[in-house]
Each structure stands twice: as structure tokens, then as C-alpha cells.
Backbone as ProteinMPNN parsed JSONL, in Angstrom:
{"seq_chain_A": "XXXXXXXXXXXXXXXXXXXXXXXXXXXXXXXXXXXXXXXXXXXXXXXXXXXXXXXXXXXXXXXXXXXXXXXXXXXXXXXXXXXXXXXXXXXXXXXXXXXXXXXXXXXXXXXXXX", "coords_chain_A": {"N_chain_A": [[-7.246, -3.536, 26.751], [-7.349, -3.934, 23.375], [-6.463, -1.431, 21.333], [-6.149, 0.442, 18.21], [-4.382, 3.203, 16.255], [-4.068, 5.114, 13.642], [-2.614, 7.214, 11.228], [-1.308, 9.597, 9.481], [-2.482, 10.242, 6.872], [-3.75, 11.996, 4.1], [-3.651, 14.728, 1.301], [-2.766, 14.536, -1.448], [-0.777, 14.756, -4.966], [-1.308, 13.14, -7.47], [1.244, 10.554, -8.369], [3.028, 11.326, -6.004], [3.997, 10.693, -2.387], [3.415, 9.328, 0.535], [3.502, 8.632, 3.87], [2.541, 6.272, 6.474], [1.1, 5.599, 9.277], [0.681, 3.453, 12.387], [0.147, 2.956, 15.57], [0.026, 0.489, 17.934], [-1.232, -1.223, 20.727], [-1.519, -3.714, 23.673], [-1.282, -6.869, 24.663], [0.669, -9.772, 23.652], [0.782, -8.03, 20.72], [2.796, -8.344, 19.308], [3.618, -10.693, 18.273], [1.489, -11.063, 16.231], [0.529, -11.278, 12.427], [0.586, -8.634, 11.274], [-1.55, -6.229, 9.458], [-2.328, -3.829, 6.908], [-5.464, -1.989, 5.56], [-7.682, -1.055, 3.033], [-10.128, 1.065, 2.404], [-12.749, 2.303, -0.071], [-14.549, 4.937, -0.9], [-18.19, 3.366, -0.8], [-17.367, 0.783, -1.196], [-15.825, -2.669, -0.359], [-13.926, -3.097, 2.301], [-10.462, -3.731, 2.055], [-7.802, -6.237, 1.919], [-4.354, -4.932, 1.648], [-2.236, -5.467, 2.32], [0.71, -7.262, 4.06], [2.624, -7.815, 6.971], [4.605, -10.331, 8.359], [5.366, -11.927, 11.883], [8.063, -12.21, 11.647], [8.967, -10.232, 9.645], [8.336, -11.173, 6.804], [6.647, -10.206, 3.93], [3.951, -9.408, 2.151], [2.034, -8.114, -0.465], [-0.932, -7.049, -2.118], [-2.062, -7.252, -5.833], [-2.633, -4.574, -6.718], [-1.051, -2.991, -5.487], [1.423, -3.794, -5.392], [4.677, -3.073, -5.534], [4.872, -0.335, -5.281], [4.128, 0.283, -2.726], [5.31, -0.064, 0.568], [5.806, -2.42, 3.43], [6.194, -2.223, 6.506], [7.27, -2.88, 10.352], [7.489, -2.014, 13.791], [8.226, -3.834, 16.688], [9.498, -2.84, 18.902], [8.595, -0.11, 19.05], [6.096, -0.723, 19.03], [4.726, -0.239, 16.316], [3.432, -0.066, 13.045], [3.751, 0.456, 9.417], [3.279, 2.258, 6.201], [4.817, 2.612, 3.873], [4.228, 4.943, 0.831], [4.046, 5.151, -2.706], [4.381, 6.563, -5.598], [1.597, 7.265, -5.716], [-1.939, 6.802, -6.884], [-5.028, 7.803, -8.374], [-6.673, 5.918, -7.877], [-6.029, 5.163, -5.565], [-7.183, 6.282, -3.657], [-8.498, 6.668, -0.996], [-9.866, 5.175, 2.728], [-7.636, 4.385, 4.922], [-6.703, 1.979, 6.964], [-5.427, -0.067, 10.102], [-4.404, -3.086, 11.299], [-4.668, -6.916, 12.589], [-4.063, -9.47, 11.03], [-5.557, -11.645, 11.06], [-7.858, -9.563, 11.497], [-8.81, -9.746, 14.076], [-8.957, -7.503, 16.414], [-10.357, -4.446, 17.817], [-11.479, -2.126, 14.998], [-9.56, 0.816, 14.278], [-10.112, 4.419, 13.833], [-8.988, 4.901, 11.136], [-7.137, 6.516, 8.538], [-7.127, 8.797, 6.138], [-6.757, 8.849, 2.417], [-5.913, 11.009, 0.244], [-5.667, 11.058, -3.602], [-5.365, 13.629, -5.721], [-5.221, 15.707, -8.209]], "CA_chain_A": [[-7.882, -3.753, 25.461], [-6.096, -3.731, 22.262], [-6.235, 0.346, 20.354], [-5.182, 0.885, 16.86], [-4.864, 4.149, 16.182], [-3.806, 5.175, 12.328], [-1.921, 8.634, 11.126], [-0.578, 10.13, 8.045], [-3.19, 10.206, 5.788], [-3.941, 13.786, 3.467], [-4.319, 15.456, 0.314], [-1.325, 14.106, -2.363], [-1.01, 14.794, -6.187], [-0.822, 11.845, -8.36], [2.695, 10.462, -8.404], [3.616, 11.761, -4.576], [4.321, 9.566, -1.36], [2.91, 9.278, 1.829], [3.826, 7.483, 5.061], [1.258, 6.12, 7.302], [1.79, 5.225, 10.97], [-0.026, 2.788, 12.796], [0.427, 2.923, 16.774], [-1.242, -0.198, 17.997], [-1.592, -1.541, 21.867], [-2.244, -5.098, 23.911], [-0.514, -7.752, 24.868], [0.949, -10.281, 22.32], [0.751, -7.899, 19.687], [4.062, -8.61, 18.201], [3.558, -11.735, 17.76], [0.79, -11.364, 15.276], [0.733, -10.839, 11.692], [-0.409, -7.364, 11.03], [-1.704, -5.748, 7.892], [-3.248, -2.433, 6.354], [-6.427, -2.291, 4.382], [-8.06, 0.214, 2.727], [-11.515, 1.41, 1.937], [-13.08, 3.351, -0.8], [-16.202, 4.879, -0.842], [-19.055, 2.791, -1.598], [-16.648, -0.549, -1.682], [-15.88, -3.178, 0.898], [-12.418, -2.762, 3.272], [-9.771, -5.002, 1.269], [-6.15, -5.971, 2.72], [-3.72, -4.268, 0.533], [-0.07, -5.53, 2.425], [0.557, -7.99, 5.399], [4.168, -8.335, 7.746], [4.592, -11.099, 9.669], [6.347, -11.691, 12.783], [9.818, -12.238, 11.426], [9.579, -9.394, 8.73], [7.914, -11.809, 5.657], [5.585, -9.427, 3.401], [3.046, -9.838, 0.89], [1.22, -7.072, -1.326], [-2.045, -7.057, -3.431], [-1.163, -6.995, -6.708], [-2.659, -3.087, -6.546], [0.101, -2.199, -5.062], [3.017, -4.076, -4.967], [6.35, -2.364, -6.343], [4.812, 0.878, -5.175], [3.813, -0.019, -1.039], [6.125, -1.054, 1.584], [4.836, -2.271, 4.671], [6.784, -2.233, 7.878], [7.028, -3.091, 11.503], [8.831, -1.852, 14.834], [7.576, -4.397, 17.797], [9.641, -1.842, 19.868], [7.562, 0.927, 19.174], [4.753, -0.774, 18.841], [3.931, 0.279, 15.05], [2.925, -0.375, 12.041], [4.06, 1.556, 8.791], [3.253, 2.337, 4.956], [5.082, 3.795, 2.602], [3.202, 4.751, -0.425], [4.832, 5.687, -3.435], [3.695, 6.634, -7.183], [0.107, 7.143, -5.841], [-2.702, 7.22, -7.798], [-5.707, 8.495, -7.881], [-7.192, 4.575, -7.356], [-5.557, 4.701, -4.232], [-7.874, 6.777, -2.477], [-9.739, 5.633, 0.469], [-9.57, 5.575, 4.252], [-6.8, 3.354, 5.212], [-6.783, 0.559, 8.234], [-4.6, -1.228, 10.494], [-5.056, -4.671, 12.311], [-4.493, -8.249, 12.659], [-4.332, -10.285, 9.679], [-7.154, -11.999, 11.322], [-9.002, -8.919, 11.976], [-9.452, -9.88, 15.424], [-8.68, -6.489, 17.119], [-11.171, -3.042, 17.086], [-10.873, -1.164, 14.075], [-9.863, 2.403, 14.735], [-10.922, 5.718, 13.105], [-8.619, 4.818, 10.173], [-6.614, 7.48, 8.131], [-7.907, 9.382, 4.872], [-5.53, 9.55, 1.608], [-6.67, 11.379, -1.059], [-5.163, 11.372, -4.557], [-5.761, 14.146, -6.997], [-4.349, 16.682, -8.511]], "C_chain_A": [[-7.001, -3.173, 24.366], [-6.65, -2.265, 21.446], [-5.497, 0.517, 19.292], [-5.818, 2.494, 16.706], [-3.852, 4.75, 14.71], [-3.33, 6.88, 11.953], [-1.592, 8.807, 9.754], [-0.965, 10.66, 6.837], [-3.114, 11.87, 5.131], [-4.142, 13.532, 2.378], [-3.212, 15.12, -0.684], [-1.706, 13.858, -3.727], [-0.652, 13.115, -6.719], [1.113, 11.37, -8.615], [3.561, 10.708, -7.231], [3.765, 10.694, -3.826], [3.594, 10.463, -0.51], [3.553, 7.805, 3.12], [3.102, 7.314, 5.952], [1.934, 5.543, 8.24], [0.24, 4.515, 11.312], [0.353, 2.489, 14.609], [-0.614, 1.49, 17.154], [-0.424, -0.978, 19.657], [-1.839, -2.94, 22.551], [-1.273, -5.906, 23.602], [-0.69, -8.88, 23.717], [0.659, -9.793, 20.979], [1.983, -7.867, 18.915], [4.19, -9.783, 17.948], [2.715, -11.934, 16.774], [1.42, -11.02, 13.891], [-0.191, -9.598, 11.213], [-0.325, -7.188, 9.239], [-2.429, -4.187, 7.702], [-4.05, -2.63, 4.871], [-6.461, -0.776, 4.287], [-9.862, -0.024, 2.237], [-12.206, 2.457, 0.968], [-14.002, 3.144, -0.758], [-16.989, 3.815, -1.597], [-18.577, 0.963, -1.662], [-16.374, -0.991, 0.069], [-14.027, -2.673, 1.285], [-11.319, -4.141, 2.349], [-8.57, -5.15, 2.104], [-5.16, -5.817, 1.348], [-1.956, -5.215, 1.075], [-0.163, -6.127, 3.757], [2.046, -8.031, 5.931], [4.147, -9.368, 8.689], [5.525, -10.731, 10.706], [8.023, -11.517, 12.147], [10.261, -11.202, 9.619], [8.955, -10.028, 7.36], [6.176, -11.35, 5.234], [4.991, -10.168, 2.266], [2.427, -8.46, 0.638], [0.034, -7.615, -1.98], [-1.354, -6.484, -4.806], [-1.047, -5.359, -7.302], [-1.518, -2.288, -6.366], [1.395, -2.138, -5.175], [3.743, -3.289, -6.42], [6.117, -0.758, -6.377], [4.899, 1.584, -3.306], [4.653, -0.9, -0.238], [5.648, -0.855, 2.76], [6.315, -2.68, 5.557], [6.626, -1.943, 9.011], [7.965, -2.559, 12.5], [7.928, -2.463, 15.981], [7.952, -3.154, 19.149], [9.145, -0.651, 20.36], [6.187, 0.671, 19.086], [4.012, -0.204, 17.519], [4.124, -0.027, 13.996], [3.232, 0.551, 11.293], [3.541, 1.135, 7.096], [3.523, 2.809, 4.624], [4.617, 3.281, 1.304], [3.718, 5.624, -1.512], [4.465, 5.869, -4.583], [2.492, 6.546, -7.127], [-0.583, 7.424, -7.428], [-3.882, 7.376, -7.615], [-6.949, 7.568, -7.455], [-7.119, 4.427, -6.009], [-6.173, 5.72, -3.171], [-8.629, 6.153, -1.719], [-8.973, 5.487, 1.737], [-8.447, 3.979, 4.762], [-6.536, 2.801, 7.049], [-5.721, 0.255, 8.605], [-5.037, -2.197, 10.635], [-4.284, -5.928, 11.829], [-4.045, -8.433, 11.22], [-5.462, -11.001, 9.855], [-8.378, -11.481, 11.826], [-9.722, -8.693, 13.189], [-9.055, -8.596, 16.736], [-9.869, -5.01, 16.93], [-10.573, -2.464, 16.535], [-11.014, 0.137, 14.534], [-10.315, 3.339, 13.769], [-10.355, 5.67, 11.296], [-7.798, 6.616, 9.499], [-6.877, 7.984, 6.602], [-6.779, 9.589, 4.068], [-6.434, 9.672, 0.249], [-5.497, 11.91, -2.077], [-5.449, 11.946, -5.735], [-5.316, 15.46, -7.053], [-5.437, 18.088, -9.214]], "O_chain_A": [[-6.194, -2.245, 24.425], [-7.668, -2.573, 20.826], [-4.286, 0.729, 19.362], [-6.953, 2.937, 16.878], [-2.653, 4.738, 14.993], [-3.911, 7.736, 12.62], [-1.71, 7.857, 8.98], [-0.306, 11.273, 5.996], [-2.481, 12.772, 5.68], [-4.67, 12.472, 2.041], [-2.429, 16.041, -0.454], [-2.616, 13.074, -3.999], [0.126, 12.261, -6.295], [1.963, 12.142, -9.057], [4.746, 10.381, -7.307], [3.7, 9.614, -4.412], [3.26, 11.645, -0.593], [3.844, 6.61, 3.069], [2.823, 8.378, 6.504], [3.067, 5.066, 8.169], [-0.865, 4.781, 10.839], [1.03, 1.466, 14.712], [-1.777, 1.413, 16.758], [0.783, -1.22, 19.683], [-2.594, -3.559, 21.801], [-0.532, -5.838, 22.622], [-1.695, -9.019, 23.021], [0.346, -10.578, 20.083], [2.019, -7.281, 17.832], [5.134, -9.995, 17.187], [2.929, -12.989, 16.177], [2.562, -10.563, 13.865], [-1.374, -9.629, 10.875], [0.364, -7.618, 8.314], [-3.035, -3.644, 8.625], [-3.723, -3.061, 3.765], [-5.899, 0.175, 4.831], [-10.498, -1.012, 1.871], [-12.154, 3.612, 1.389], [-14.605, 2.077, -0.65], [-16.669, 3.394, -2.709], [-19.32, 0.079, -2.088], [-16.516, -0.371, 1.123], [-13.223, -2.06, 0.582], [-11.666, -5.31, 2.182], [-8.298, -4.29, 2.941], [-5.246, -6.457, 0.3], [-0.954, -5.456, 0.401], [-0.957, -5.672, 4.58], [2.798, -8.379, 5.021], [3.651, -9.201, 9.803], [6.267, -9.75, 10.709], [8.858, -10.643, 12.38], [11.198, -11.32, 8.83], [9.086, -9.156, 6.5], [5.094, -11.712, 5.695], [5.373, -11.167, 1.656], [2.333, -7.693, 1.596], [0.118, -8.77, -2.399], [-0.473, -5.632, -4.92], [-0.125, -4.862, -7.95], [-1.143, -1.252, -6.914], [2.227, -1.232, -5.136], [3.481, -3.078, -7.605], [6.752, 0.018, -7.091], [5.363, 2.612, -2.811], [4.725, -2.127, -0.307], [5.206, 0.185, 3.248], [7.261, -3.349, 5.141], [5.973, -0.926, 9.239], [9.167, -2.579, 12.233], [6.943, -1.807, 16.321], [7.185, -2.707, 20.001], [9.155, -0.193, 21.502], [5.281, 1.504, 19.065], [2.866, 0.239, 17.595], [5.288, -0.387, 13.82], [3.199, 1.664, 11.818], [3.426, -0.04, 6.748], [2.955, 3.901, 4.611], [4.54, 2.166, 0.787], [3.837, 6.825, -1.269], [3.893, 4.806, -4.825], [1.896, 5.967, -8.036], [-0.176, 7.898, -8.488], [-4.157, 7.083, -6.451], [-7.957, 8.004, -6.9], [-7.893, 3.757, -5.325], [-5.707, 5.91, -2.047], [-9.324, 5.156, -1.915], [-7.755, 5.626, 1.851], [-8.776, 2.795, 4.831], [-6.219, 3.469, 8.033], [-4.82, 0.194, 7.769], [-6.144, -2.427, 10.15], [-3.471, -5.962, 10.905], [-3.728, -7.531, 10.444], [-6.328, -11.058, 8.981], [-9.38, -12.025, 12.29], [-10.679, -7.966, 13.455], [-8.91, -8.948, 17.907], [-10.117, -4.651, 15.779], [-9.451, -2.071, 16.854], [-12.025, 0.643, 15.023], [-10.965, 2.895, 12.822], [-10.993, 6.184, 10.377], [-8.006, 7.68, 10.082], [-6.701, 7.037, 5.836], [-5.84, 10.261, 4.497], [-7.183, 8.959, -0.419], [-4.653, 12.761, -1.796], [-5.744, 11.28, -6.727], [-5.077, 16.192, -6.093], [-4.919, 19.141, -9.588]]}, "name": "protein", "num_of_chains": 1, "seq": "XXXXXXXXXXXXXXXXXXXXXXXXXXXXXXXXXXXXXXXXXXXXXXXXXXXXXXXXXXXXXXXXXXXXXXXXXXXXXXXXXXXXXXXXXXXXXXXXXXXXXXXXXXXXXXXXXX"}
């Protein structure tokens, strides 16, 4: 059975970085297109940044020119770097599919405030 399991998250002033890790499990998962959402209290789970198989990204417009998403099939993981946070960008952050079709794991917490 397929296991995402999400890392990196913490406590970061306005303007800092963070790098999130995504370990994820199950056969043909490099062939999908993965992504990382996020969730803030009170609000629904959105997708913030997608990689396909052959490396071809997309952003929400939230983010882009601050979030780079990247892949290693070899390691099996999933990555975000997060750059010029802000204090919008809090909320518990996701891996998975692009089509969602995998269990969501415990997710990773980034909190921005100074």
C-alpha cells in the first residue's frame, strides 16, 4: 500500500525558507504526477505546485517565483523549497498524486510569523 509521509515543516519568520521532504512508497509511483497542497485552518486543502514525470512544473499563482517543487524517482521523494515566506503561507502542508488517489499522510506544519 502506497505511504506518504511529509517532513520539514516549523516555526519561520516572514521572509525565511524552508524545505519540505516528501518520502512516498508503492509501485508505479514515478510514473505519476505528484503535487503538494496545503491547508489552512478553517479552509479547504488547495494544490499549490505539481511535477510531472519528466520534470514539467506548474505553481498557483500564490506562490510561483517563490516555491520550487522537485522530484528524485530514485529516492522516492518529493521536495519544496519555500522561499520569501509569508505569513499567508501558513498551513499544514500535503503530498500526493495529482489525482489524489493515494492516502493522505499526517502532513507537515509551517508556520509563518515573526
Amino acid at each position: 500500500q502506497v505511504r506518504l509521509v511529509e517532513s520539514g515543516g516549523g516555526l519561520v519568520q516572514p521572509g525565511g525558507s524552508l524545505i519540505l521532504s516528501c518520502v512516498f512508497s508503492g509501485s508505479g509511483s514515478s510514473s505519476d504526477t505528484w503535487a503538494w497542497y496545503r491547508q489552512a485552518p478553517g479552509k479547504s486543502r488547495d494544490l499549490i505546485a505539481t511535477i510531472g514525470r519528466f520534470g514539467d512544473t506548474n505553481y498557483a499563482d500564490a506562490v510561483k517565483d517563490r516555491f520550487t517543487i522537485s522530484r528524485d524517482d530514485v529516492k522516492m521523494s518529493l521536495y519544496l523549497r519555500m522561499n520569501n515566506l509569508k505569513p499567508e503561507d501558513t498551513a499544514t502542508y500535503y503530498c500526493n498524486s495529482k489525482m489524489q488517489d493515494k492516502p493522505w499522510g499526517q502532513g507537515t506544519q509551517v508556520t509563518v510569523s515573526s
